[in-house]
C-alpha positions as CSV (number, residue, x, y, z in Angstrom):
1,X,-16.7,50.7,-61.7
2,X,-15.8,48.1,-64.6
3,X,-14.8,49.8,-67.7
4,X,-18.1,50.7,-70.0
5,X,-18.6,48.7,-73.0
6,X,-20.9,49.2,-76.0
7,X,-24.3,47.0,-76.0
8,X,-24.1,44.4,-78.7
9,X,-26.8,43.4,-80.9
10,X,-29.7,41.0,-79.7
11,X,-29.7,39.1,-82.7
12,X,-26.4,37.9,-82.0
13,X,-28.2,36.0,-79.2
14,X,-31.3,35.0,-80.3
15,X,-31.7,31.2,-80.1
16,X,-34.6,30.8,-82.5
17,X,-35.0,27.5,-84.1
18,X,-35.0,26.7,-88.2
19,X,-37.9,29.3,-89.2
20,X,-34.5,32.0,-88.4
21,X,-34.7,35.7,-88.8
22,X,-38.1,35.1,-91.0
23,X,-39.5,33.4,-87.4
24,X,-39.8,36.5,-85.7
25,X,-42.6,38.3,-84.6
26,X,-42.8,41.4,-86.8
27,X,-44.8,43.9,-85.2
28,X,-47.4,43.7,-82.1
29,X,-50.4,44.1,-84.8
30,X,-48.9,41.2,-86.9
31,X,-50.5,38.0,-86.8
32,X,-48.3,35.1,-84.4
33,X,-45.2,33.9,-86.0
34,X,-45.7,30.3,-86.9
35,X,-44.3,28.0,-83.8
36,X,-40.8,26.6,-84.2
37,X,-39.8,23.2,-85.6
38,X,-41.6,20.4,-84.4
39,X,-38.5,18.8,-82.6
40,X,-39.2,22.3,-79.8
41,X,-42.2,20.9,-79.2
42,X,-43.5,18.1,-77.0
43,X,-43.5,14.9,-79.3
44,X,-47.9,14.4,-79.8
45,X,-49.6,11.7,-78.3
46,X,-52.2,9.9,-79.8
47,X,-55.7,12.0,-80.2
48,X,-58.1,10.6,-77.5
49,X,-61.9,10.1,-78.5
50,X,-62.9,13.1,-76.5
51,X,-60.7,15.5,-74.5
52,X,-59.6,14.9,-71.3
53,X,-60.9,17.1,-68.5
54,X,-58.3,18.6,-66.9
55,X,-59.2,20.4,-62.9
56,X,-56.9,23.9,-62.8
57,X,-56.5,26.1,-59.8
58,X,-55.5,29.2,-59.4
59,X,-56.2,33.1,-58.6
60,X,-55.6,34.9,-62.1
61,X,-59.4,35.4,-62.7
62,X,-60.0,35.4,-66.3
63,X,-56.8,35.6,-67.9
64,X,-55.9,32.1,-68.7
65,X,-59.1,32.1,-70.7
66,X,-57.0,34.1,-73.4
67,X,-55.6,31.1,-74.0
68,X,-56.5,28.2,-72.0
69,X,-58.6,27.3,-76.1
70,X,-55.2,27.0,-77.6
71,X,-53.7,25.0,-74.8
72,X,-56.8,22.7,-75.2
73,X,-56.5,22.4,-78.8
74,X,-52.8,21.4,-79.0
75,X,-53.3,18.8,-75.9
76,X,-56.5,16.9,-76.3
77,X,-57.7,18.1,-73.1
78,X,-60.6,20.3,-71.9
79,X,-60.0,22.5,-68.3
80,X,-62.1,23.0,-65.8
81,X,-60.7,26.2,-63.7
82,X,-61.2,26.5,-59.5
83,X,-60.4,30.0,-59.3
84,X,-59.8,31.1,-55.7
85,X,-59.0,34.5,-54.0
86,X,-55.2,35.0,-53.7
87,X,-55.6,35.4,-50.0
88,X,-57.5,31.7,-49.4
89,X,-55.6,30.4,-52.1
90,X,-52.9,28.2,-50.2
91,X,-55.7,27.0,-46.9
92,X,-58.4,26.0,-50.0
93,X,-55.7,24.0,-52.3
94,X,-54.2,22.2,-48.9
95,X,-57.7,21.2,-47.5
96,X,-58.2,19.5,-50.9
97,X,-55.2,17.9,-50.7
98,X,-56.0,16.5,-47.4
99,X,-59.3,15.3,-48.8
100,X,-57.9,13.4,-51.6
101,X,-59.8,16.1,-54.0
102,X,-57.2,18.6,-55.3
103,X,-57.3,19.7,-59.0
104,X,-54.9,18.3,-61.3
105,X,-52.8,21.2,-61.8
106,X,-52.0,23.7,-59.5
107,X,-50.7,27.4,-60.1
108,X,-48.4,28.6,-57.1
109,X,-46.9,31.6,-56.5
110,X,-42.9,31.4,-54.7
111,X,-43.8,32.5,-51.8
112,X,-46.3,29.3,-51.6
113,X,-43.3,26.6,-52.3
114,X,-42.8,25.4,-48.8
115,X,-46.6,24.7,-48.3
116,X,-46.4,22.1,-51.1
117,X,-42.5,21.2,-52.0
118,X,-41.7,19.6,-49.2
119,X,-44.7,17.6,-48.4
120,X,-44.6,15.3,-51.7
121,X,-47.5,16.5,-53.2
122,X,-46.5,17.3,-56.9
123,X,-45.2,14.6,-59.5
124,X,-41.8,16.7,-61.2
125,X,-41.4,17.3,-64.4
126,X,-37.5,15.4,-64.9
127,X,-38.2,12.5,-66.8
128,X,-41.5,13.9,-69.0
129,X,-39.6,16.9,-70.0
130,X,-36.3,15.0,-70.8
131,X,-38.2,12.7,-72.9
132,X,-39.9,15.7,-74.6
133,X,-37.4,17.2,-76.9
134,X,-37.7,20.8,-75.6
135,X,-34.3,22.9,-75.7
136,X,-33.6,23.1,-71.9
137,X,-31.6,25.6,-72.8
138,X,-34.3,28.1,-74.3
139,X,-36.0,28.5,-70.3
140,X,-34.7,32.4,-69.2
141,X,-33.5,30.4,-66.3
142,X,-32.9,26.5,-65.0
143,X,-36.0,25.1,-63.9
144,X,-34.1,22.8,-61.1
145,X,-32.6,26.1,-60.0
146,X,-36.2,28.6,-59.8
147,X,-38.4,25.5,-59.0
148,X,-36.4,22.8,-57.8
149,X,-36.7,20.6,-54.8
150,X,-33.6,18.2,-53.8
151,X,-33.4,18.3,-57.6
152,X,-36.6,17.6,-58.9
153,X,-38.2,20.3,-61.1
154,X,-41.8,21.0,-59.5
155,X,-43.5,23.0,-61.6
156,X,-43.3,24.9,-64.8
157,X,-42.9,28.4,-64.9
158,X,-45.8,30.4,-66.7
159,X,-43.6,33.6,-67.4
160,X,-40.1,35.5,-67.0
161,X,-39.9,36.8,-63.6
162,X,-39.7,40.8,-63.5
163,X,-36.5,42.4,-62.1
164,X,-36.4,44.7,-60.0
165,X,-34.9,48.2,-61.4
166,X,-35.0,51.6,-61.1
167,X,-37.5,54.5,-62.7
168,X,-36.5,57.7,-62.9
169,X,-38.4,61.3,-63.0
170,X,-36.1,63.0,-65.1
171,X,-38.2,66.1,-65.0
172,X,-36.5,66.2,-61.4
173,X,-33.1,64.8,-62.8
174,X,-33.1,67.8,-64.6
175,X,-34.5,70.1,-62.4
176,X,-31.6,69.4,-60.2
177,X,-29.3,70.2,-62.7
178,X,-27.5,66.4,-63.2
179,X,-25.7,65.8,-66.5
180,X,-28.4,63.4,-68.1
181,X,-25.9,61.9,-70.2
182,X,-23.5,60.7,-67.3
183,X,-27.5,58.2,-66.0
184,X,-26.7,54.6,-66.8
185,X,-29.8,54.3,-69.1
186,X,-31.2,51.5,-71.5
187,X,-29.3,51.9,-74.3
188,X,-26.2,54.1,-73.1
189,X,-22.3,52.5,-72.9
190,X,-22.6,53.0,-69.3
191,X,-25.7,50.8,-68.8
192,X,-25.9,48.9,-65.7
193,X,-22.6,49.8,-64.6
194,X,-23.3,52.0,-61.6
195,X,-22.3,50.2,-57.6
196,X,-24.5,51.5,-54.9
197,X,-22.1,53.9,-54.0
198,X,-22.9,55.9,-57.3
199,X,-26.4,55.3,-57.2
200,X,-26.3,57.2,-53.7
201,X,-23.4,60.2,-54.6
202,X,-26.8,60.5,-57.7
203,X,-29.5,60.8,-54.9
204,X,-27.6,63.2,-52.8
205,X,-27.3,65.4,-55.7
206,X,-31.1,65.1,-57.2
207,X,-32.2,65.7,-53.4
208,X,-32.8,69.6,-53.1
209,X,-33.5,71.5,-49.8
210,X,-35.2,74.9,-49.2
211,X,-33.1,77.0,-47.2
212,X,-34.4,76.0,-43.6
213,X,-33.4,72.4,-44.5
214,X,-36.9,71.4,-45.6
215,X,-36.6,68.8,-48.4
216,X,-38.2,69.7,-51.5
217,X,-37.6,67.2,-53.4
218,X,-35.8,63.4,-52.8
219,X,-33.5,61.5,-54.1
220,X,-35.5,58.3,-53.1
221,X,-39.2,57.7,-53.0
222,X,-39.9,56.0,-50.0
223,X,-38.0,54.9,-46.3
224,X,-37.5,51.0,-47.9
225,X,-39.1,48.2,-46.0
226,X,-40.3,45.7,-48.6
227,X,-38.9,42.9,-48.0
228,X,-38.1,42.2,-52.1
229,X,-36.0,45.3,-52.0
230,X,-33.7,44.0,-49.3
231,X,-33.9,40.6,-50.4
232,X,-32.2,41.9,-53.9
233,X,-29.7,43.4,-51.9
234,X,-28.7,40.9,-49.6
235,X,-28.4,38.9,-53.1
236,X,-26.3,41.5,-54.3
237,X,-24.0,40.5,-51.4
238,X,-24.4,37.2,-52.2
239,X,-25.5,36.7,-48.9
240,X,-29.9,35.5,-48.2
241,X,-32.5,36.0,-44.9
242,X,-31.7,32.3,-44.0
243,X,-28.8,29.5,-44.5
244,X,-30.9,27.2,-46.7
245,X,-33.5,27.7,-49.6
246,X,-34.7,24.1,-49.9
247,X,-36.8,24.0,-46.7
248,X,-34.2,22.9,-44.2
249,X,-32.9,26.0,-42.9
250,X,-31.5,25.8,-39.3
251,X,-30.4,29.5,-38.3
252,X,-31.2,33.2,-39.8
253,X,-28.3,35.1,-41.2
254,X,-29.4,39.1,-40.9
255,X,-25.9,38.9,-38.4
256,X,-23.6,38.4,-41.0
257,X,-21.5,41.5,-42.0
258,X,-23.0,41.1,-45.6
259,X,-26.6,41.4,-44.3
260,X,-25.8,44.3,-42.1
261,X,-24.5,46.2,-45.1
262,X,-27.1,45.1,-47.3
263,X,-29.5,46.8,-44.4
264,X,-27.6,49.5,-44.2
265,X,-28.0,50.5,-47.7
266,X,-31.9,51.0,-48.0
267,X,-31.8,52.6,-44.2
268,X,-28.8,54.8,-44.0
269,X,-30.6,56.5,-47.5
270,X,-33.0,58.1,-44.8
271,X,-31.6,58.3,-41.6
272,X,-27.8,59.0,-42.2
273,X,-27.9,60.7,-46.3
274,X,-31.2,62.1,-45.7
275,X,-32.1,61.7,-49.4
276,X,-35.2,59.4,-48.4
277,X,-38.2,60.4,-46.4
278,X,-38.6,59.3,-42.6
279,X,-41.4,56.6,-42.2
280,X,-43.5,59.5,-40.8
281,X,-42.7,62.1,-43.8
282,X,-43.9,59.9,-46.9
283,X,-47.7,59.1,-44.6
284,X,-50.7,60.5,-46.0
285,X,-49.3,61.2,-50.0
286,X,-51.4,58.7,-52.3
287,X,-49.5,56.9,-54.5
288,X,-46.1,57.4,-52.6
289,X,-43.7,60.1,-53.9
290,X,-42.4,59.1,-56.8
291,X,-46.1,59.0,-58.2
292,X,-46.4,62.2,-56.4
293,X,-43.2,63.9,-58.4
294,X,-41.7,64.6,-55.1
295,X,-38.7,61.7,-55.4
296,X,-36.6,61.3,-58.2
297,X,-35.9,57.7,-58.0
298,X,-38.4,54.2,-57.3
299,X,-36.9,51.0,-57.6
300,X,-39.5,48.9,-58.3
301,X,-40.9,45.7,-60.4
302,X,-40.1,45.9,-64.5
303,X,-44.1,46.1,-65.2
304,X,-46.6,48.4,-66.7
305,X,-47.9,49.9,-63.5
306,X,-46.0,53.2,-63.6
307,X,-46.9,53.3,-67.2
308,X,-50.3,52.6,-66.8
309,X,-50.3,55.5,-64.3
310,X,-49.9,57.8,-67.2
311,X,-47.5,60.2,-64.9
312,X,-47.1,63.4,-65.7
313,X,-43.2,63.7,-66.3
314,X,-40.6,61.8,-68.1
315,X,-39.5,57.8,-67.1
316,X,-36.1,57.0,-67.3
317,X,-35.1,53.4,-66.9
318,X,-31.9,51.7,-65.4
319,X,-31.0,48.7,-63.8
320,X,-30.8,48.2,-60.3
321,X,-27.5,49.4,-58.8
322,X,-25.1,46.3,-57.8
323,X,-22.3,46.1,-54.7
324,X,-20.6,42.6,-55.4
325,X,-22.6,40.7,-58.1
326,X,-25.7,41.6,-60.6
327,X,-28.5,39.8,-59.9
328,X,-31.7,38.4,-61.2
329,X,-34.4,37.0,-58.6
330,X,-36.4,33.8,-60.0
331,X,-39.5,32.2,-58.6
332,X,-42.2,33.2,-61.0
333,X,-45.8,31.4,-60.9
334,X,-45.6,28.1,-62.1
335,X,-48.2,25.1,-63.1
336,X,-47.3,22.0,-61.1
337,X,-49.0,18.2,-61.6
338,X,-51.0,16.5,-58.5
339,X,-49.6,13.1,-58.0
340,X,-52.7,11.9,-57.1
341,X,-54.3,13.2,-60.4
342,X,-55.9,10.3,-62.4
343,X,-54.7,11.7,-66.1
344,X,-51.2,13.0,-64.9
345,X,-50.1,12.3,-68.8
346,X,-52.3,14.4,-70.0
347,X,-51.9,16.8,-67.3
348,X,-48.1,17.0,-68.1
349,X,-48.5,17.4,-71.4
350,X,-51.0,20.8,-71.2
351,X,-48.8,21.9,-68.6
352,X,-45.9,21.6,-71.6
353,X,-47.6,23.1,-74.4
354,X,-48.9,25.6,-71.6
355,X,-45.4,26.8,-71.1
356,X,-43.6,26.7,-74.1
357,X,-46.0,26.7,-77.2
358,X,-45.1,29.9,-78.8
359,X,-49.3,30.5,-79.9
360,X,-49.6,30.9,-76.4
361,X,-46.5,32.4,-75.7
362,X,-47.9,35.7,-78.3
363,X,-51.0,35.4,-76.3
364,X,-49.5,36.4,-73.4
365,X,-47.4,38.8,-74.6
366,X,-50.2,40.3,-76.6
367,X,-52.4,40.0,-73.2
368,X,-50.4,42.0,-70.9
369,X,-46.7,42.3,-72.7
370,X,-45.5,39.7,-70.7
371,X,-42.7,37.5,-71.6
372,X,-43.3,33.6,-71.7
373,X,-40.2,31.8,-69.3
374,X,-39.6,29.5,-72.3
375,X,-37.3,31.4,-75.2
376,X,-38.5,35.2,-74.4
377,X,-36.4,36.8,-77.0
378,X,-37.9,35.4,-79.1
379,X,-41.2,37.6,-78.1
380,X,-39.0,41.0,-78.7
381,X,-40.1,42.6,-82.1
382,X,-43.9,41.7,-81.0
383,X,-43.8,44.5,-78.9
384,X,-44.7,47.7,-78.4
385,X,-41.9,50.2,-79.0
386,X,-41.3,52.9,-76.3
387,X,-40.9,52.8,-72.9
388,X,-42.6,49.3,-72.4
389,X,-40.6,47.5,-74.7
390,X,-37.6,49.2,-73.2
391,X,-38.6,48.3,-69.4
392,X,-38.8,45.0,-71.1
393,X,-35.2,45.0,-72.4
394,X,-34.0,46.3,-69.1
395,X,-35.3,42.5,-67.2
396,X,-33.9,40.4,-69.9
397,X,-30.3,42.5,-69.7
398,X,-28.8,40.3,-67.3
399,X,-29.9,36.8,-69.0
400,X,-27.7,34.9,-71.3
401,X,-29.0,34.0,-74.2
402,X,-31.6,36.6,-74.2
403,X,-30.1,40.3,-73.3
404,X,-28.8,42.8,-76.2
405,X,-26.1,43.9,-73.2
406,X,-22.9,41.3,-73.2
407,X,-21.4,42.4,-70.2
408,X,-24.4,42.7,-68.2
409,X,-24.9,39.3,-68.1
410,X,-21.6,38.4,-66.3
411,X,-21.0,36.8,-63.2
412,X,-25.2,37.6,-62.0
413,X,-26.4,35.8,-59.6
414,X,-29.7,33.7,-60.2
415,X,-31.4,33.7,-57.1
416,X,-34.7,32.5,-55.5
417,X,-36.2,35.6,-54.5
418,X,-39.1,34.0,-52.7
419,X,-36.9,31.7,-50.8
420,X,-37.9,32.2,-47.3
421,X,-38.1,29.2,-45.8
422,X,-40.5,27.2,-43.5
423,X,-40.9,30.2,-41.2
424,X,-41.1,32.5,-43.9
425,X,-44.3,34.5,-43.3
426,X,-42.9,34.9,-39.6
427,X,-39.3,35.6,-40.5
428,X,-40.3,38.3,-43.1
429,X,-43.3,40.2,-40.2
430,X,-40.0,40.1,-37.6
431,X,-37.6,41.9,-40.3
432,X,-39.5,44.6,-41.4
433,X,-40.4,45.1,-37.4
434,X,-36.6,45.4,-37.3
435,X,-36.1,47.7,-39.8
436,X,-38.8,50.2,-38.9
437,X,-37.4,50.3,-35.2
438,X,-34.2,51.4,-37.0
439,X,-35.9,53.9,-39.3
440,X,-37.3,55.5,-36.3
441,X,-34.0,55.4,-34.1
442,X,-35.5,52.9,-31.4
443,X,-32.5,50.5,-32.5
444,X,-29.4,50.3,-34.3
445,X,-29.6,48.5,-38.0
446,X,-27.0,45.9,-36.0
447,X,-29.3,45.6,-32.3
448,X,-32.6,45.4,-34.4
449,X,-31.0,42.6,-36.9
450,X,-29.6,41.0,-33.8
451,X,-33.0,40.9,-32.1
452,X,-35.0,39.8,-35.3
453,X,-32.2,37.0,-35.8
454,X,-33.0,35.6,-31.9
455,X,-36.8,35.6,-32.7
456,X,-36.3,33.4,-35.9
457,X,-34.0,31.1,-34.8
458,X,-36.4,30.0,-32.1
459,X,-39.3,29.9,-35.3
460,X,-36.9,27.9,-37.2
461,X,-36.0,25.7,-34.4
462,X,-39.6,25.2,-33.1
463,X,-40.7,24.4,-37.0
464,X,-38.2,22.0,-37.3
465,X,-38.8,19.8,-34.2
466,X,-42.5,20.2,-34.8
């Protein structure tokens, strides 16, 4: 472990523009700060007669009517939403693209980018926003790196991605009898400075057996096969699923050593330190064990679910355990322009004040306490103290620019956490096959990586001379 340092002030990196200290949100009741200086701000075009109807797809139901008014207002336009289910989304959106009748702007999700990127179907955002005046610098992460294609920014991005971290019951921490003080915690000198290694030698001594072996209570809430949990880790060894993110990929890597290990990590927790359940073990409780208060530890999204849950024991919040580099996954939903749109100006120009207006930024945050991607500090003191503003702090910890922690934003390593490639939807069905056949003890982590690696090649291979 690096040596522990003390977390330094947030104000130190707050980027705001010339309202200062005085521009800051005061409390979550307070009205909205007053938006930056103008030169933030996408320079105004000319008021049109009437608005201009913009067509706006996408699955969020009715929350972009909290502030769709405001978006309108600043831009001159008027929307018309297409809202489809999440599950039809991509097939409806694609068939109107076909057609020649696709809405102007389209929401996507990551995991929908190689349905749209590579096909040419979006105008980017390069010369628009570079003839904007917006601080580039103010986005929680580079838009060429979270929605680029061959170095074209695609799409805006409507909010900060979530990290992933890790909740604790500390009910159980305690009932275990583990020094509290010595948890890596929000707000500690020793935050976000445990490996894996100590994250494990924590779960083998929160995990508590009956005296016939019978576990009473875990270490680890589940046997791990999401696919986001492993894809962190592979990041972590700054390895990924395939050899190229933009679309092009030509082989799998779940052979390399790094992937192995990264494997490994989540499936030796069950089947070699026993301080997650077997597959079989964690059927049939609702809610999975952590909700349960059977598991000390969930590593899951920085949101309100477990809050919203209203458990009945103690949160403690940490940042996910790292083996080489922090990371911090990217891809969140973003607004992209139809080329064939006939108001594309004005369609850029929503999508603009969409993103980075800071009216609708306090919407949002007032909405669901969710950070805009466009200056999120800036967002802090709106919120509500306790443990959602702290889960909050926790996923801007590892971003320059906006974290309170200095160190913690060292050497991470942005990553596209949706990246999966043209095969994706197959690749990530044949590795959590793999890694269940290794939970159960039908193969080794290595033969069932091996096998998974054969079946995606051919995918990858077939995709690419299709």
């Amino acid at each position: 472990m690096s040596a522990k340092r003390n977390l330094t002030s947030r104000r130190d990196f707050l980027r705001l523009s010339a309202l200062g200290a005085a521009g800051v949100v005061a409390a979550a009741c307070a009205a909205p700060a007053a938006a930056p200086a103008a030169e933030e701000s996408m320079e105004e075009m000319p008021a049109s007669a009437e608005p201009v109807e913009i067509r706006l797809s996408h699955w969020w139901g009715d929350q972009h009517k909290k502030w769709l008014p405001i978006v309108e207002e600043k831009s001159g336009t008027v929307f018309k939403e297409e809202i489809y289910p999440f599950g039809e989304y991509v097939t409806k959106v694609l068939t109107q693209v076909a057609g020649g009748v696709a809405p102007d702007i389209i929401q996507l999700g990551g995991p929908m980018y190689p349905d749209f990127f590579p096909r040419g179907i979006f105008v980017p955002f390069n010369d628009v926003l570079a003839e904007s005046g917006i601080d580039m610098s103010k986005w929680y992460a580079d838009p060429v790196v979270e929605h680029g294609y061959k170095g074209d920014i695609m799409g805006l991005s409507l909010f900060t991605q979530q990290a992933m971290m890790v909740y604790l019951n500390l009910d159980l921490v305690r009932n275990a009898g583990y020094a509290e003080a010595d948890l890596p915690l929000w707000g500690g000198s020793n935050f976000d400075q445990w490996s894996w290694d100590d994250f494990v030698d924590f779960m083998k001594a929160v995990t508590i057996r009956s005296s016939d072996g019978t576990v009473e209570q875990y270490g680890y809430q589940s046997a791990e096969t999401s696919i986001n949990a492993y894809g962190y880790q592979l990041a972590t060894y700054d390895t990924w699923f395939i050899d190229d993110t933009e679309y092009e990929e030509t082989q799998c890597l779940l052979d390399t050593p790094e992937a192995i290990s990264a494997v490994h990590d989540y499936v030796d927790l069950t089947v070699v330190h026993g301080v997650a359940p077997t597959l079989e073990a964690q059927q049939g409780i609702e809610g999975g064990l952590f909700r349960a208060g059977l598991a000390a530890a969930s590593v899951s999204w920085s949101n309100q679910t477990y809050l919203a849950a209203q458990l009945p024991f103690e949160l403690g919040f940490m940042h996910l355990p790292w083996v080489e580099r922090r990371v911090h996954g990217v891809n969140a939903n973003l607004w992209c322009i139809n080329k064939e749109s006939a108001v594309i100006p004005k369609a850029q120009e929503a999508s603009i004040v969409q993103t980075t207006d800071y009216e609708v930024g306090q919407a949002l945050v007032d909405l669901a306490a969710t950070l805009s991607a466009y200056d999120p500090a800036y967002y802090l003191d709106s919120l509500p103290e306790g443990d959602l503003g702290t889960i909050v702090q926790v996923m801007l910890s590892r971003l320059a620019g906006m974290s309170e922690c200095d160190y913690c934003t060292e050497d991470v390593n942005i990553f596209k956490r949706a990246a999966f490639g043209r095969v994706g939807r197959f690749m990530q069905d044949k590795f959590r096959s793999g890694v269940e056949l290794a939970f159960v003890g039908e193969k080794t982590v290595e033969e069932a990586m091996l096998e998974a690696k054969a079946a995606i090649d051919k995918e990858i291979e077939a995709s690419a001379s299709a």
